[in-house]
N, C-alpha and C positions, 0 to 999 in steps of 0.2 A: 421904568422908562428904558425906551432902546437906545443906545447909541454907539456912535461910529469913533473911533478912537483915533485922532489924528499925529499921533506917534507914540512910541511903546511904553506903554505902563507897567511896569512890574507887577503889581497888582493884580490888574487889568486883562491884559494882553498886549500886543503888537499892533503896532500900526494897521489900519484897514479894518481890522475885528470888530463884528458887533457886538454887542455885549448888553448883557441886561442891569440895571442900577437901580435903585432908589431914586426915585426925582431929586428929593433935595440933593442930595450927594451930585446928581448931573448938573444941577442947576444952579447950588451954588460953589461947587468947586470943579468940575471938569470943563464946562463949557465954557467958562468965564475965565480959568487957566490957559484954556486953548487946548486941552488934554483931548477932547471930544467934541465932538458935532451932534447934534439930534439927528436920528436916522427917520429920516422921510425917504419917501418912496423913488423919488428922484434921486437922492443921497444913494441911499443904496443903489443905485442902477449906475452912480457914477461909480462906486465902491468897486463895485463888481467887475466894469470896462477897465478899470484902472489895472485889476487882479491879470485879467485877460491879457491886456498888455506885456504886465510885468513879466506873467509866463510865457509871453510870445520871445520878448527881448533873452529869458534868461533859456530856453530851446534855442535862440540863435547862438547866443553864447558859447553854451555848450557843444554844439556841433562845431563851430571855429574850431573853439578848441581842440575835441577830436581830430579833425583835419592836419593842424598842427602837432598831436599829439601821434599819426601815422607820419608825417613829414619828418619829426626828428629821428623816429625810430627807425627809415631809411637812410637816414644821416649816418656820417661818419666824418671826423673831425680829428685833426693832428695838434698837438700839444707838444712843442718845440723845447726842452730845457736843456741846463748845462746839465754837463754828467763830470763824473770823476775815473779815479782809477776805477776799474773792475765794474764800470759802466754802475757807481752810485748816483742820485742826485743830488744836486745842491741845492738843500730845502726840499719843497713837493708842490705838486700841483693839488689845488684848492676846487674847490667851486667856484671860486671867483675868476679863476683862472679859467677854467671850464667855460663861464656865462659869458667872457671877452671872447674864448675861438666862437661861441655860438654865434654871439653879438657880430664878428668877422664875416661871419656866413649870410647873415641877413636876418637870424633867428635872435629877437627879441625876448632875453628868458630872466627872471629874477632870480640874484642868485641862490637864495633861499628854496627856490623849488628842485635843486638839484641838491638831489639825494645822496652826499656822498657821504659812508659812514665814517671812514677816517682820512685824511691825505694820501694822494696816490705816493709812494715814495722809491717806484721803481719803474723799469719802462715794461713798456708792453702793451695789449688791449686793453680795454676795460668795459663792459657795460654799464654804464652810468643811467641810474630811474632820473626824472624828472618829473617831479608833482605837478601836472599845470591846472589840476580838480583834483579834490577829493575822491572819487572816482575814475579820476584820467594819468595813467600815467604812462608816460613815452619812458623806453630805453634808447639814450643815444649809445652808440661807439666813438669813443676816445681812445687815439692811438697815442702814446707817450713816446715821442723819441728823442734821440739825442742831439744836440743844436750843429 
């Protein structure tokens, strides 16, 4: 029997999938879980609109993102700290710290997607990645100076 899978089965597949089964196995435990739907010809045609969609929504996505992802990397952002003698800092600037000057600027970024490998602990530039896709990633500039 064919049927459409109305969310993901390990087993199975993923949501949307058609999938071929045993009747009784659809009949008595997928359908009646709510695991699966019977794929009729109408089903399927909704299955498919639905796919179309999903790929329209996740191409818009992706391009935002891109857009944003050339926005930061014309960016350039100042990160204010104390200093000490011989111009050290006290403590380092974070990601976190990073995601509040973007946050400043109007750029909405979680801090998780800035890339930084250890704490800035000195002043100066820096090119900072920020993840905003798996395949999208902006360099901002982060100037560190002294307050």
């Amino acid at each position: 029997m064919k049927i459409i899978l109305t969310q993901d089965f390990s087993k199975l597949g993923r949501r949307g999938d058609i999938v071929m089964v045993k009747d009784g196995y659809a009949r008595n435990y997928l359908i009646p879980q709510g695991i699966a739907r019977e794929a009729t010809p109408q089903a399927i045609k909704e299955v498919e609109l639905r796919k179309k969609i999903e790929q329209e929504k996740q191409r818009k996505h992706i391009e935002k993102l891109r857009k944003l992802g050339e926005e930061l990397s014309r960016l350039s952002i100042t990160v204010s700290v104390r200093t000490g003698e011989e111009e050290k800092l006290y403590g380092a600037v974070t990601n976190i710290d990073i995601a509040k000057a973007l946050r400043n600027e109007g750029y909405e970024v979680d801090k998780a997607a800035i890339l930084l490998e250890e704490p800035i602990k000195e002043l100066g530039v820096y090119q900072i990645p920020v993840r905003l896709h798996p395949d999208i990633i902006a360099r901002v500039k982060v100037w560190v100076v002294k307050e």
